[in-house]
C-alpha positions as CSV (number, residue, x, y, z in Angstrom):
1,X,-42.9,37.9,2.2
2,X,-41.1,39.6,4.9
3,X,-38.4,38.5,6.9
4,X,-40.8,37.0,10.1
5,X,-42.1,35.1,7.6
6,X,-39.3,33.6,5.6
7,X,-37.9,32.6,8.9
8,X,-41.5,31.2,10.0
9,X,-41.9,28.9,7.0
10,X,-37.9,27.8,6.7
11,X,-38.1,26.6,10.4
12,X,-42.2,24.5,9.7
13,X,-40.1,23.3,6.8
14,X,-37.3,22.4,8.6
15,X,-38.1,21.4,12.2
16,X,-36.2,23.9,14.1
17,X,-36.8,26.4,16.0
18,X,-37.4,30.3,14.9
19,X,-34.8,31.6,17.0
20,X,-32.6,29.3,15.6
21,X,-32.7,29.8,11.7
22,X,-33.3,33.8,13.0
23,X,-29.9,33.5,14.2
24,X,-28.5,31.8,10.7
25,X,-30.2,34.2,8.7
26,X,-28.3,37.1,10.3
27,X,-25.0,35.2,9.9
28,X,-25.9,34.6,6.5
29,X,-26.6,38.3,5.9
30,X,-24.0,39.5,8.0
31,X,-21.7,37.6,5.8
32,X,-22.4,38.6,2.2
33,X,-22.7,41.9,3.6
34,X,-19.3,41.6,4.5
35,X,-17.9,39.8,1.5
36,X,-19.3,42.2,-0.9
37,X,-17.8,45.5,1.4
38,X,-14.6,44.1,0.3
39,X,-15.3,44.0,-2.9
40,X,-15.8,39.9,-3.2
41,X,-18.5,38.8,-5.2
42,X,-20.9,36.1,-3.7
43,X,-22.7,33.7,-6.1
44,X,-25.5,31.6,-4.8
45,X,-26.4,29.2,-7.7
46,X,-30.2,29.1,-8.1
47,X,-30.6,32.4,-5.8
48,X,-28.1,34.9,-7.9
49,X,-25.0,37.3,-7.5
50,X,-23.7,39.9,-5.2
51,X,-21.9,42.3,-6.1
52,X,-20.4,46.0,-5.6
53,X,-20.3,48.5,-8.3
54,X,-19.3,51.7,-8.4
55,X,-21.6,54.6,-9.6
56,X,-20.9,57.6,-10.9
57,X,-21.3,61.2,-10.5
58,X,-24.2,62.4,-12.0
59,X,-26.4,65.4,-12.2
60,X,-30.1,65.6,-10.8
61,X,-33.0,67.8,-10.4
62,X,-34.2,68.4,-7.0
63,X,-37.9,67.5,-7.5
64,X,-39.4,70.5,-4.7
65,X,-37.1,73.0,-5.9
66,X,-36.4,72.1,-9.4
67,X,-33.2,73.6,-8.5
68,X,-30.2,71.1,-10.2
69,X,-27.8,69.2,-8.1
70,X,-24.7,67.1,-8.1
71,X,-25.0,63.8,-7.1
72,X,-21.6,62.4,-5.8
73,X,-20.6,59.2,-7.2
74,X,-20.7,56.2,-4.8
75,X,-20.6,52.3,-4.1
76,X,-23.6,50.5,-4.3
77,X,-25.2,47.2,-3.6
78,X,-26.1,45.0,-7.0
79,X,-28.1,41.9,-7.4
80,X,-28.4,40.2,-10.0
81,X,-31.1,37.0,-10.3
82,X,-29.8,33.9,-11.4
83,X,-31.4,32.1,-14.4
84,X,-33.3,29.8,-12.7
85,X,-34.6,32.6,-10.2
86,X,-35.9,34.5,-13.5
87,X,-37.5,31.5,-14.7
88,X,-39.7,31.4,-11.9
């Protein structure tokens, strides 16, 4: 399911329209996203958790080459699935 659709069957489900819950859905993402860039972490019970982490440095193999690199350390996005999500 892509994003058309998730918005498609929210607003059959709902009885509004598409532009409406499009515009929602971007708050909502809009939102975490900004929540998690300051470090917050967002729980969505039933759904899961948000959260940054911070990853680091690391050595890698460029796969063309074969030639080794460094990769730098850096934030990153994690989700994790909520026990009733992985029950599914």
């Amino acid at each position: 399911m892509n994003k058309g659709e998730l918005i498609e069957a929210i607003a059959k489900k709902v009885a509004l329209p598409k532009t409406q819950i499009d515009n929602v859905l971007k708050e909502v993402i809009d939102i975490i996203g900004k929540s998690v860039k300051k470090g917050e972490q967002v729980q969505l019970v039933g759904l899961g958790t948000f959260k940054r982490v911070n990853r680091k440095a690391r050595a890698g193999v460029n796969p063309i080459t074969g030639a080794k690199i460094k990769i730098p350390a850096r934030k990153a996005l994690k989700f994790t699935a909520s026990a009733a999500l992985k029950k599914l």
